[in-house]
C-alpha positions as CSV (number, residue, x, y, z in Angstrom):
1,X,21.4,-1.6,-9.1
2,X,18.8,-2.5,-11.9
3,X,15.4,-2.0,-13.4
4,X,12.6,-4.9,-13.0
5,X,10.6,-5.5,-15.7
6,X,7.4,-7.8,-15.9
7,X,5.6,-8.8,-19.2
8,X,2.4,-10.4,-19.3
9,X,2.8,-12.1,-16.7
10,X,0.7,-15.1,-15.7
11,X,0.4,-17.8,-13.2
12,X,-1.9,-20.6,-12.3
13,X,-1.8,-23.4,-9.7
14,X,-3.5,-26.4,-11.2
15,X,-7.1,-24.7,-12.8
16,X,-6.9,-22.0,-10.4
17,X,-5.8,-18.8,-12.6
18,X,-4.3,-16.3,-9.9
19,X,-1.9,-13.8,-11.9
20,X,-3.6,-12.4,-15.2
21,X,-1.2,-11.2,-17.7
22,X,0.2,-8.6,-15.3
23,X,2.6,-6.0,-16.5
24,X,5.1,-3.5,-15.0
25,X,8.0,-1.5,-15.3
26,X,10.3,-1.0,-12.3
27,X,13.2,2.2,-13.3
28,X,16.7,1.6,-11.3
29,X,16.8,2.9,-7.6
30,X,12.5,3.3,-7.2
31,X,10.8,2.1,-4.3
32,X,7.5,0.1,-5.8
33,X,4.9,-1.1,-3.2
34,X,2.9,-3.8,-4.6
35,X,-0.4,-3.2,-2.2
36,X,-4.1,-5.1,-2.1
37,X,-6.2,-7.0,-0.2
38,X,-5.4,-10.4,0.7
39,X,-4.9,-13.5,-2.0
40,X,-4.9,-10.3,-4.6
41,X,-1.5,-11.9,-5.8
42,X,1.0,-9.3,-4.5
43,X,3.2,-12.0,-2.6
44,X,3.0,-14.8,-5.6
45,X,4.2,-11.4,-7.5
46,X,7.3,-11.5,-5.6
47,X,8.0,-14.7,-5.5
48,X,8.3,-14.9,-9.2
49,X,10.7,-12.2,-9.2
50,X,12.5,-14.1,-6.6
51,X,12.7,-16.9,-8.3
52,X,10.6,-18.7,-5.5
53,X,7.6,-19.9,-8.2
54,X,8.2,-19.5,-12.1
55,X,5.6,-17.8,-14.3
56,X,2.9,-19.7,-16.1
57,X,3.7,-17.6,-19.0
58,X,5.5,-13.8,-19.7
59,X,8.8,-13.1,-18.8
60,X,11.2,-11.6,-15.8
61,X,14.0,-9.1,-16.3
62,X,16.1,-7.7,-14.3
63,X,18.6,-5.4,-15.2
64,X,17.4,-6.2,-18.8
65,X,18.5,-9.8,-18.4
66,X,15.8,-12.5,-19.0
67,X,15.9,-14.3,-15.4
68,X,13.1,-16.9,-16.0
69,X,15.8,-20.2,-15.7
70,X,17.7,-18.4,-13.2
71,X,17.8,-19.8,-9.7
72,X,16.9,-17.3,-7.0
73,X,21.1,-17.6,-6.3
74,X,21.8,-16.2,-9.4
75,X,19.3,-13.1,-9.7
76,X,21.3,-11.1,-7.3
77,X,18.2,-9.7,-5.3
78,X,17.9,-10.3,-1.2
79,X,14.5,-10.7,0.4
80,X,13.4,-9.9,3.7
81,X,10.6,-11.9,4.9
82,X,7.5,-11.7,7.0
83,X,9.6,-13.9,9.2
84,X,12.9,-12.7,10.5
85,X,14.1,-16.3,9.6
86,X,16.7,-15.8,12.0
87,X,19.6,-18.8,12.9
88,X,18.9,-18.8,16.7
89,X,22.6,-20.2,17.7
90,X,23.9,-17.8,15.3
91,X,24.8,-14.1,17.2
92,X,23.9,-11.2,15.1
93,X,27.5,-11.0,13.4
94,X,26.9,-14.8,12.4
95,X,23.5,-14.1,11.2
96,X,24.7,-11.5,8.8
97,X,27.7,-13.3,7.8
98,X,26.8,-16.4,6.5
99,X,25.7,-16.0,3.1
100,X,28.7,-14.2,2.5
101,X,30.6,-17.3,4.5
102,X,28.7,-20.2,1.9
103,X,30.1,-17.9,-1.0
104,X,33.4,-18.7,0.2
105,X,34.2,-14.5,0.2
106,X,37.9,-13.5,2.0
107,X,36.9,-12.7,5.7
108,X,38.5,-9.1,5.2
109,X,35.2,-8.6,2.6
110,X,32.8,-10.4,4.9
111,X,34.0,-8.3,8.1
112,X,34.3,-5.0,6.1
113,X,30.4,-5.8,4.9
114,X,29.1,-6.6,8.3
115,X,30.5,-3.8,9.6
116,X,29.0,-1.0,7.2
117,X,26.0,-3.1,7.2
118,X,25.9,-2.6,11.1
119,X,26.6,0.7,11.2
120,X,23.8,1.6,9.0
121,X,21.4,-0.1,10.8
122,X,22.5,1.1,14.3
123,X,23.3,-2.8,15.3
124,X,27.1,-2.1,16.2
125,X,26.2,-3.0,19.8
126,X,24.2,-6.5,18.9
127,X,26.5,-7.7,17.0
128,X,27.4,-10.5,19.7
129,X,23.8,-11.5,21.1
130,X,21.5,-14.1,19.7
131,X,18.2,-13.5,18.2
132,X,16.4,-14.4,21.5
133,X,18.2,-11.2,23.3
134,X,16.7,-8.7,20.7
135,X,13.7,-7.0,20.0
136,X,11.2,-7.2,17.3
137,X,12.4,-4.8,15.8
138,X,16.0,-5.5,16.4
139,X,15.3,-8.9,14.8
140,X,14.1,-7.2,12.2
141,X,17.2,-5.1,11.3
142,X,19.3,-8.1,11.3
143,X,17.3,-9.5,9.1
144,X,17.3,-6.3,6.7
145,X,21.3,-6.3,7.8
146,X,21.9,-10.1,6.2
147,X,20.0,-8.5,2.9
148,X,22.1,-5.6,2.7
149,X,25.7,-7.1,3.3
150,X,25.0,-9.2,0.0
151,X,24.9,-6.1,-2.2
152,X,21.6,-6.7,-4.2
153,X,20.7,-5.4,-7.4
154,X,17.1,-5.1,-6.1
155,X,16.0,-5.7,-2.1
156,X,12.4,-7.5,-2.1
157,X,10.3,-7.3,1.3
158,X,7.2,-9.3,1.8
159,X,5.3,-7.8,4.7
160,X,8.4,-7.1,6.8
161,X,6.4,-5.4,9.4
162,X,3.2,-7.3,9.7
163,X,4.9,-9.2,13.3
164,X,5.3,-5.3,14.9
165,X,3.0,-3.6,17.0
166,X,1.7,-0.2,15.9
167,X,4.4,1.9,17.6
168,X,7.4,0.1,16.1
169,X,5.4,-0.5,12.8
170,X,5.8,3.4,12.7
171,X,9.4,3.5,13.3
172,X,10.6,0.7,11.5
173,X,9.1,2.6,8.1
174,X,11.0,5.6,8.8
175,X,14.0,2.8,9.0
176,X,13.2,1.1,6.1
177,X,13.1,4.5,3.9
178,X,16.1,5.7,5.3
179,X,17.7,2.6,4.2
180,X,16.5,2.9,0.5
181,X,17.6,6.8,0.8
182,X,20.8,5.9,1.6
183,X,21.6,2.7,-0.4
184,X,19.3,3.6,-3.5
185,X,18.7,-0.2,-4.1
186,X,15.8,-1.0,-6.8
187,X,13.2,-2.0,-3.7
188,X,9.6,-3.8,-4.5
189,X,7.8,-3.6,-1.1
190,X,4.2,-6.1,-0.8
191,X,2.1,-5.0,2.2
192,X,-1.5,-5.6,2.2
193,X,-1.3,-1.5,4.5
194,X,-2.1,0.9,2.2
195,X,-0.6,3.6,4.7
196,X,2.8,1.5,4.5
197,X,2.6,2.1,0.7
198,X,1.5,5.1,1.1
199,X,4.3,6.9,3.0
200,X,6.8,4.5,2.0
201,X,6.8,4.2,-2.2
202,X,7.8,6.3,-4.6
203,X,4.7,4.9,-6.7
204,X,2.1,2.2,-5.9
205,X,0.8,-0.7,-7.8
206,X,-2.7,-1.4,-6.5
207,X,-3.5,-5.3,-7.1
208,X,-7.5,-7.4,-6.9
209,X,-7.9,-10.7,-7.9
210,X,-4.4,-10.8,-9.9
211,X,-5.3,-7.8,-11.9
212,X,-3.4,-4.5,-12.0
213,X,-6.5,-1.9,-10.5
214,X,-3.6,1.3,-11.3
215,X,-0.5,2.5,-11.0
216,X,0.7,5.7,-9.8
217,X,2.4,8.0,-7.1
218,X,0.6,8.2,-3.5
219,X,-1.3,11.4,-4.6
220,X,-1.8,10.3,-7.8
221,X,-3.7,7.6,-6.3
222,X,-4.8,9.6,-3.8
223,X,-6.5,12.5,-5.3
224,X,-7.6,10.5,-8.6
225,X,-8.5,6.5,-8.3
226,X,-9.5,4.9,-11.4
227,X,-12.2,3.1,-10.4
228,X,-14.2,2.5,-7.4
229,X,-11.8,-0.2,-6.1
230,X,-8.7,2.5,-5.7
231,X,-11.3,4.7,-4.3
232,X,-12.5,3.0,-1.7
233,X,-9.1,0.8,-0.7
234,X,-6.7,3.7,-0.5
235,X,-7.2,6.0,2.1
236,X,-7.7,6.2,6.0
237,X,-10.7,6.8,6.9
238,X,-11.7,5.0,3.3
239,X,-13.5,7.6,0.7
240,X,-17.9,7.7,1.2
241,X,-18.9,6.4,-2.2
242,X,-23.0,7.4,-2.5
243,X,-24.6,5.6,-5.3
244,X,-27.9,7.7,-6.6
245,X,-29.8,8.7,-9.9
246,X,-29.4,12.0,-11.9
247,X,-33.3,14.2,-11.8
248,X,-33.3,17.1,-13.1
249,X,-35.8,19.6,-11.4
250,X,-36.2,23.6,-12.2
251,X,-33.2,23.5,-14.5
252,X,-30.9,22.4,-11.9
253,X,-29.7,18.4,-11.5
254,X,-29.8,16.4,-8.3
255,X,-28.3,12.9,-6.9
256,X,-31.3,11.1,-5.4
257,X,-31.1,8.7,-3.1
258,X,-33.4,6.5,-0.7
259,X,-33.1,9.2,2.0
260,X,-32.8,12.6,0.1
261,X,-31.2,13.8,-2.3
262,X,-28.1,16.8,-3.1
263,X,-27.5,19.1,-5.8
264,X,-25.0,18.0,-8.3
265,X,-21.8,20.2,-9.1
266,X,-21.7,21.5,-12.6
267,X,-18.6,19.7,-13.6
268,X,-19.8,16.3,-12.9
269,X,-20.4,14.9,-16.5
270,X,-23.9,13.2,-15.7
271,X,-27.4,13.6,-17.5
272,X,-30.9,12.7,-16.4
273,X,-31.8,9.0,-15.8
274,X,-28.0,8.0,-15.2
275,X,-27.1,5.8,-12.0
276,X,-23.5,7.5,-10.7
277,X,-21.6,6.9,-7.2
278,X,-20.1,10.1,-5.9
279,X,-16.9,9.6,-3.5
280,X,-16.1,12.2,-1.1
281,X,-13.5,11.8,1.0
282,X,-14.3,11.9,5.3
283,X,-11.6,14.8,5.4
284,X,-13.6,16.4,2.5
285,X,-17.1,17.0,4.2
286,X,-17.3,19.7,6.9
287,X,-20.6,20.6,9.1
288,X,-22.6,23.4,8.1
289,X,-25.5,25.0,9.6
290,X,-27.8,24.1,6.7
291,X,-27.1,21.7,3.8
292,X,-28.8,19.6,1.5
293,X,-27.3,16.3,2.8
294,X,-28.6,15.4,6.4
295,X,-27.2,12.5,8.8
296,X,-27.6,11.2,11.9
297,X,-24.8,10.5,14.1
298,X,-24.0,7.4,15.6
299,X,-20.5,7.3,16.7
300,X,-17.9,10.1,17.9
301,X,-14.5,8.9,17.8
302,X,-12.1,11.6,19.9
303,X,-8.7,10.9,18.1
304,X,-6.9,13.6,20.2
305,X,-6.0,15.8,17.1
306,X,-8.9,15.4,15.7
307,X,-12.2,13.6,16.2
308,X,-13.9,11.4,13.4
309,X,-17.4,10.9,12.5
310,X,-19.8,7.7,11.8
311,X,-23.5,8.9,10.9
312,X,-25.9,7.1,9.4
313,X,-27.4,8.5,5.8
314,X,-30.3,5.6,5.4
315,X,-28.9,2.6,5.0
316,X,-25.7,4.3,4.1
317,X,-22.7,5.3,6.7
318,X,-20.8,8.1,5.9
319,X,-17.4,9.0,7.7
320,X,-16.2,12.5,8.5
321,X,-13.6,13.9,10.0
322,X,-14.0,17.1,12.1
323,X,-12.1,19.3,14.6
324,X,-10.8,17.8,18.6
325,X,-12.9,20.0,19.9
326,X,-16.1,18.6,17.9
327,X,-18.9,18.3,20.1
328,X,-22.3,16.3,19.3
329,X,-24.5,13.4,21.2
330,X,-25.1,10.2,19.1
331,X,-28.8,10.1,17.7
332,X,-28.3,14.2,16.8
333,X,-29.1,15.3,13.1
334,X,-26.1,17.0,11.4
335,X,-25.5,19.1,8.4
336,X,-22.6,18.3,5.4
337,X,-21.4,20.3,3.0
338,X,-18.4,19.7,0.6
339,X,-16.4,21.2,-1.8
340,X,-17.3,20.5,-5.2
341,X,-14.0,20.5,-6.5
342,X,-13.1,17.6,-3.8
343,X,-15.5,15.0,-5.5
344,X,-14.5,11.7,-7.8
345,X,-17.7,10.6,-10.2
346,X,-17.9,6.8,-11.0
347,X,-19.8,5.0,-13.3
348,X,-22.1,2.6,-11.2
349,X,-22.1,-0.2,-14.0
350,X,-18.3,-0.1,-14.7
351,X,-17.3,1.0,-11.4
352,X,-14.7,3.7,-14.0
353,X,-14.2,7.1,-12.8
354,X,-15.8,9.8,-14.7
355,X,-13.9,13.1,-13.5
């Protein structure tokens, strides 16, 4: 195993500048999701690290070796593609065997690899059918299987799930954590689903336009974005972000917007005059009786656990999230209220968070 590390790095195809001096620190045995929206970079990211593209400028490490004028051969990393890039005359055993086979490795090694390889994956019973007899899924453990019987230093996947339906999406991140649980391989994960990242890293690195946005674990990012980007990309619903103006009125201050206005909480760092967008999360607003902020709803979504919100606040949606048992007719007028504690502050011009 080994730590990644990335300094300043940059990368441009022709006059088209897509990587900007990007920077990060991978520790031996982490799981790392590089997560954003798409062309933010993540998958030219990995490539460099593959060896796939070479860096404009900055420099690769891995396992404190400089790697830039290595071939992808010689970085000892395995990547698992979008792709299962399967053989399909090849059975499962074949599949797995065969980079061990061009290395020229005694067939004792190779069986002995294939075999823990298989057993970890559950594949013991594949082993002899060709791609075209599996699964998705299936397909996609060998695939994860050929990786692992190399012995990595560090396992690179670039949206390994993105060709699954929802149900085996599910399962297959349970598999794939399980897998780094066990093996405890330095793994950089790119998915463009924050709720991959989010259930599957130990910490996140949120990309936008080949920029680093932050860093941090899923609660970290979670419960305290940076900026408005983070704020409103990570999550599910994605956080209400409210832009209004600071009035003060009788000694107390208020958020105005085009269709009313709500009291400000006395920690949000904002004086009289200021522009500000408050985030609140859809999990974060509850109906009240009475409350400052009024909506109308639109849509009623009944998710079976729960049931989740659209209303219309003016020209603004908002999103909430309320009880299965939530019952209201679209075109009704509802009442929010939050907890103060629950809300992020941004500055409107910088989009920087203020609390």
């Amino acid at each position: 195993m080994a730590d990644v590390t990335l300094t300043e790095i940059t990368k441009s195809f022709g006059k088209v500048d897509v990587i900007h001096g990007v920077s990060i620190t991978i520790a031996d045995g982490e799981f790392v999701a590089l997560v954003g929206p798409s062309g933010c970079g993540k998958s030219t990211m990995l490539r460099m690290i593959a060896g796939l593209e070479d860096p404009t400028t900055g420099e690769i490490a891995i396992g404190g070796q400089i790697v830039n004028d290595r071939l992808p051969k010689d970085r000892n990393i395995a990547m698992v593609f979008q792709s299962y890039a399967l053989y399909p005359h090849m059975t499962v055993r074949e599949n797995m065997s065969f980079a061990l086979e061009l290395e020229k490795r005694p067939k004792e090694e190779i069986a002995k690899a294939v075999a823990e390889a298989s057993a970890i994956l559950g594949l013991d019973d594949y082993l002899n059918r060709r791609p075209k007899a599996l699964s998705g899924g299936q397909r996609q453990r060998v695939a994860m299987g050929r990786a692992i019987v190399r012995n990595p230093e560090v396992f690179l996947f670039d949206e390994p799930l993105s060709n699954l339906d929802a149900k085996l999406r599910t399962s297959m991140r349970k598999e794939v954590k399980l897998l780094h649980q066990r093996l405890k391989t330095t793994s950089i994960y790119v998915t463009h689903d924050q709720t991959e990242a989010m259930t599957m890293a130990d910490r996140i690195v949120v990309m936008n336009h080949g920029k680093i946005e932050q860093i941090g674990t899923p609660l970290e990012l979670y419960n305290k974005p940076d900026n408005l980007f983070v704020a409103g990309f990570i999550g599910a619903p994605q956080m209400n972000l409210l832009e209004g103006e600071v009035i003060i009125e009788g000694g107390n201050r208020h958020l105005r917007f085009p269709a009313g206005e709500i009291r400000l909480p006395d920690a949000v760092p904002a004086g009289a005059g200021q522009t500000i967008v408050l985030g609140i999360r859809p999990e974060h607003l509850r109906t009240e009786a009475e409350s400052a902020l009024s909506v109308v709803l639109q849509v009623s979504e009944p998710m079976g656990n729960e049931t989740h919100l659209t209303c219309a606040f003016g020209d603004e949606e908002i999103r909430l999230i309320e009880d299965a048992e939530y019952d209201a007719k679209p075109g009704s007028t509802i009442h929010l209220g939050f907890d103060p504690v629950k809300v992020h502050v941004f500055d409107a011009v910088t989009g920087l968070r203020r609390t």
